[in-house]
N, C-alpha and C positions, 0 to 999 in steps of 0.2 A: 504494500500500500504506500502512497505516496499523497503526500500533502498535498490539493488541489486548490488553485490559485482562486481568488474571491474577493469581492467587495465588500466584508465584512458580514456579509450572511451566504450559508454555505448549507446544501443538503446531500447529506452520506444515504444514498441509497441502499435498498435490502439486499444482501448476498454476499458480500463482503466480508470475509471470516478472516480470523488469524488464529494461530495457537499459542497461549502463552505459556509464560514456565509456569503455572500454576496448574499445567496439565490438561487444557480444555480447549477446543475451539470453539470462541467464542464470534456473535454477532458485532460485526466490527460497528461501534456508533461515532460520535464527535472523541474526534482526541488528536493530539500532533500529530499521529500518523493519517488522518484523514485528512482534516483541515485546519491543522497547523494551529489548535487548541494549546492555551501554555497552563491555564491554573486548576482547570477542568474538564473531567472527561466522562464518557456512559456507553456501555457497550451491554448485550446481551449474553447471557450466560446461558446457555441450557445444561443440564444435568439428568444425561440418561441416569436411569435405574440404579443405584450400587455405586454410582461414580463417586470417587471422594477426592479432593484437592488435595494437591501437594501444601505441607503445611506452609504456613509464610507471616511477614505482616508489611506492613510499608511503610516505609520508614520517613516519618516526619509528613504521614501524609494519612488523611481522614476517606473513610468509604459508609456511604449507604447505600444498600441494596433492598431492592423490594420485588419482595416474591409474588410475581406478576401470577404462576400457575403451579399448582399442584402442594408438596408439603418436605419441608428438609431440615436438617438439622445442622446447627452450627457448633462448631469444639471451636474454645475459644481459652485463653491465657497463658501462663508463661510454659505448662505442662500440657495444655489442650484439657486442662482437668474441667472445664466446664462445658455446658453444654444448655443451647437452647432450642428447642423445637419450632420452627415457625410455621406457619398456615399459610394458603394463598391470602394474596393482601396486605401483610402483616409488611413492617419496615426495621431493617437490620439497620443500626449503625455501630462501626467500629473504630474505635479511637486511633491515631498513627500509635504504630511501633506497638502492637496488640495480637500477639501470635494466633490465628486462626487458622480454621478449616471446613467450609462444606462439607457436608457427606449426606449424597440422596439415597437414607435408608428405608426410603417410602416404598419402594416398589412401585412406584410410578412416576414418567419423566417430572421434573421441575423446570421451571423460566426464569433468573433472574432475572433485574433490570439494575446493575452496576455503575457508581459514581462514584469517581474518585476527587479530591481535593490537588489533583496534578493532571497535568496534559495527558498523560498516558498511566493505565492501569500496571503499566512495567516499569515507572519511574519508584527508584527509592524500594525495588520488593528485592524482600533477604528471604530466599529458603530455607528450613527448615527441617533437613535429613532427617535429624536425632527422633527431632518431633512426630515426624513420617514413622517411623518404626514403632515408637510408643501407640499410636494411633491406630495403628493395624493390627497390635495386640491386642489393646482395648477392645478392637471392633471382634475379632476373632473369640475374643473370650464371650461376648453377648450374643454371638450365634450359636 
């Protein structure tokens, strides 16, 4: 994707996907890789079945997400030791530098709708290995 030149209003048509490191192909929306977005961005999320993020947080940078379809769960702080269930409708926010991770244990797909407090949903993210592995035991133990 490539920034698309504009007179200060700019429309990202539907199709436009990317993959990020957080493991997903996501619905590409406004952000510096479309149209040259610097302090905010929103892109779509879908979340087959079973899917679960790579852990992460973003560093020095705020996200709310709103779960446009279906029902997911979010593992969230410095160990993933919390957890909240959300509903279609409902609205996530995540404070910067806030270790997280989706996981659609619904058994049916989810839609987010992602905004970040930076041009890009890949500005400022630190992976989370350690945290990945703890996460998978967790989830392994509850099956």
């Amino acid at each position: 994707m490539t920034a698309s030149n504009h007179d200060g209003v700019a429309v990202v048509k539907p199709g436009q996907t990317y993959v990020g490191k957080q493991g997903f192909t996501y619905g590409a929306g406004v952000s510096t890789e479309t149209v040259g977005a610097q302090k905010v961005c929103m892109n779509v999320l879908p979340m087959p079945p079973g899917a679960v993020a790579k852990a992460h947080y973003h560093e020095g940078i705020e996200t709310i997400a709103y779960l446009l379809e279906g029902d997911c769960a979010l593992y969230y702080g410095n160990e993933l030791e919390k957890r909240i269930q959300f509903r279609q409708g409902e609205q996530a926010f995540v404070g910067a530098d806030v270790p997280h991770a989706p996981c659609n244990d619904s058994g049916r797909p989810c839609v987010w709708i992602v905004v970040h407090s930076s041009g890009s949903d890949q500005d400022g993210l630190v992976l989370l290995p350690d945290l990945d592995a703890k996460l998978a035991r967790r989830l392994a133990s509850q099956a």
